[in-house]
C-alpha positions, -999 to +999 in steps of 0.1 A: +125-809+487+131-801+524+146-770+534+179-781+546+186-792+509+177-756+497+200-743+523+225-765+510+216-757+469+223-720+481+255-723+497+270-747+465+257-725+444+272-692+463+302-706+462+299-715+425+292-680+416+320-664+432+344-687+417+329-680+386+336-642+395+375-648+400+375-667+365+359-635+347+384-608+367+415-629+358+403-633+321+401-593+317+441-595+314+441-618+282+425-613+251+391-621+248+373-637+214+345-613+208+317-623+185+283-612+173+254-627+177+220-611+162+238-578+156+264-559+163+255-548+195+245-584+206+280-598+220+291-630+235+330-638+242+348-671+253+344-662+283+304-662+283+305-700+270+330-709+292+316-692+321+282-715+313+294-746+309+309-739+342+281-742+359+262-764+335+292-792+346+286-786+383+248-786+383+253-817+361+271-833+383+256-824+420+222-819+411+215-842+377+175-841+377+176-803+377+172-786+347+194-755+329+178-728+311+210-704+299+218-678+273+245-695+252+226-724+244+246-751+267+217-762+287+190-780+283+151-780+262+130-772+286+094-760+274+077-765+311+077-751+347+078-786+364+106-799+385+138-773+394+153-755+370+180-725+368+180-698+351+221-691+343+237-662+325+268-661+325+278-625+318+247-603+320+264-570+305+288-586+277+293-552+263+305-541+299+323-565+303+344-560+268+344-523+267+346-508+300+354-541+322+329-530+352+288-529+355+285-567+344+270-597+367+265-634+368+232-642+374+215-673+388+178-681+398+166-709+407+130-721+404+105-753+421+075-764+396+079-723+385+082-707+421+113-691+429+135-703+457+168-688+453+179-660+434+221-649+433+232-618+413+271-611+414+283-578+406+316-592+396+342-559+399+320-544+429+324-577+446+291-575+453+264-603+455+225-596+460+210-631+475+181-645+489+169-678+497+130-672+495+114-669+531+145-658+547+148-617+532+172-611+505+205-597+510+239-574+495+267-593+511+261-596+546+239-569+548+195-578+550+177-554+525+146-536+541+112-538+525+108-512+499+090-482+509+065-455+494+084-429+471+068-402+449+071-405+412+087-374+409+110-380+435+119-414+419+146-425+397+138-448+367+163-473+348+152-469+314+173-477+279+168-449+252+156-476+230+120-471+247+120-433+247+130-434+209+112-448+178+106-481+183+084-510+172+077-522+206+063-496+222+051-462+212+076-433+226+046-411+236+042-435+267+077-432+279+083-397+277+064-384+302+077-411+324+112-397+319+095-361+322+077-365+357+103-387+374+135-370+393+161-388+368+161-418+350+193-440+344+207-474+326+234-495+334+236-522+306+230-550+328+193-559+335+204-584+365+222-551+382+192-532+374+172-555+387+195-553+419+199-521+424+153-515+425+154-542+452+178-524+472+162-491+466+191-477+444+165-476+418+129-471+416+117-488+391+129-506+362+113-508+327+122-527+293+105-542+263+125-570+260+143-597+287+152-631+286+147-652+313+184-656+324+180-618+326+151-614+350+152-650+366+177-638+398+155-602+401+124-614+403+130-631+435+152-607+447+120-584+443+093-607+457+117-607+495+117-568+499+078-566+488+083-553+456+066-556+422+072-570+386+046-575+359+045-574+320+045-537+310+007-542+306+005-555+339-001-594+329+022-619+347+058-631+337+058-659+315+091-676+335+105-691+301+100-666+272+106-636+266+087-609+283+085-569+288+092-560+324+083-534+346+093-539+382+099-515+409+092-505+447+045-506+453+046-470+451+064-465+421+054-492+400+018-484+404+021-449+393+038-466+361+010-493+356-016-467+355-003-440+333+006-473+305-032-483+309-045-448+305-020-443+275-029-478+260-068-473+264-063-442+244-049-454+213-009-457+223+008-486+211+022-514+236+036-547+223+015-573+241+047-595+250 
C-alpha cells in the first residue's frame, strides 16, 4: 500500500474516532444498559457494542479486505498477522466510563502483515487524541511529542494496578514491591490505552500489567515505537500482537531499570507468569 493511502486511512479513521467521541459524550445523559461479563468488575454497556459496530460498518464498507480484531466480539476470526488489520476498542475504561464519566478512550491501531502503521487513542472528555502515522512522530492534538528521555528510577512515576502488588496468581508480589518502593510514585488510571498515552508523552514513566488484550495495547504500542520508547512482555520476550500478553512499556531509561530487577527476581526463585 502506498503512502498516500495510509495518509488517507488516517485521516478517515481520525475522523471516525472523533465522531465516535461525540456519540459516547451525548450517551452519558441517558441511561446506559450495564452488564457483566467475566465478573463483576468486567463491564460492557450498549454503548461499547454500539460504539464497535460503528466502526466495524465503516471499515466494512471503505476498506472491505481489512480485517477487525475488537473487544465485543463484532469483528472478525483472525488467527494471523497477514494483510491489515485493526485493533478496535470501543470504550477502554467501561468502569470509567459508567461510574465517574471521565478517564475512558477509544482506541484504534492499525497494523500491515503485523507492523504498526497508525495508532489513534481518544481521550474522550479531555478531548484529547494521541496519534501517529508511523515515520511521521506521534502526536497530542496538534502538538509533536519529543523522544523520551533518560529519567532515574527513583525520580520516575510508575502506572501500576494493586492487583500486581497484592496476592496474585500471575506474578509474585515480592517483585513489584520494591518497584513501588524505589520509584517517586506510582499511579493507575483504569484505562490501559491512556496509560499507554500518557508513558509516550512522558506523563508516565513506565507502565506495567499482567494482563492486556490486544485492543488494549494495539494504539500504545505504536504510539511508543515514534517517541523511542520500549514495550516487551514483563520477561522481556516480544508482544504476541493477537493474544493476550503481559506488558511493560516505558521511556529506555526506565524500562530497563524494570527489565533487570524482574530478571534478577525471576532467576532467584520469584514467580512470573510466562504470558
Amino acid at each position: 500500500m502506498v503512502n498516500e493511502a495510509w495518509h488517507d486511512i488516517y485521516k478517515q479513521a481520525k475522523a471516525w474516532i472523533y465522531e465516535a467521541g461525540e456519540i459516547l459524550k451525548t450517551s452519558l445523559a441517558e441511561q446506559l444498559d450495564v452488564q457483566f461479563k467475566s465478573s463483576h468488575d468486567d463491564l460492557v454497556t450498549n454503548m461499547d457494542k454500539r460504539i464497535e459496530q460503528f466502526f466495524i460498518e465503516r471499515i466494512h464498507k471503505h476498506y472491505p479486505e481489512h480485517k477487525i480484531v475488537s473487544e465485543e466480539g463484532f469483528g472478525d476470526e483472525v488467527d494471523k498477522e497477514h494483510g491489515t488489520l485493526w485493533l478496535i476498542d470501543p470504550i477502554d475504561g467501561t468502569m470509567n466510563f459508567v461510574h465517574q464519566k471521565r478517564h475512558f478512550a477509544v482506541s484504534i491501531g492499525i497494523y500491515e502483515h503485523g507492523k504498526g502503521r497508525i495508532g489513534l487513542i481518544y481521550d474522550v472528555m479531555a478531548d484529547d487524541l494521541y496519534h501517529c502515522l508511523a515515520g511521521e512522530g506521534a502526536y497530542l492534538n496538534d502538538t509533536l511529542l519529543p523522544s523520551l528521555e533518560a529519567v532515574p528510577l527513583n525520580e520516575s512515576v510508575i502506572c501500576i494496578n494493586t492487583t500486581w502488588v497484592n496476592e496474585n496468581r500471575r506474578i509474585d508480589p515480592d517483585i513489584m514491591r520494591p518497584i513501588a518502593a524505589k520509584c517517586r510514585g506510582t499511579r493507575s488510571y483504569g484505562s490501559a490505552a491512556i496509560e499507554l498515552a500518557y508513558v509516550a508523552t512522558g506523563i508516565l514513566d513506565a507502565y506495567f500489567t499482567m494482563r492486556l488484550a490486544p485492543w488494549d495495547y494495539g494504539a500504545g504500542l505504536i504510539l511508543l515505537n515514534e517517541v523511542d520508547g520500549i514495550a516487551t512482555r514483563a520477561d522481556g520476550s516480544p508482544i504476541d500482537l493477537l493474544k493476550q500478553n503481559s506488558i511493560l512499556a516505558g521511556r529506555p531509561s526506565v524500562y530497563h531499570d524494570l527489565s533487570k530487577h524482574i530478571e534478577s527476581e525471576v532467576a532467584g526463585g520469584k514467580h512470573i507468569d510466562k504470558s
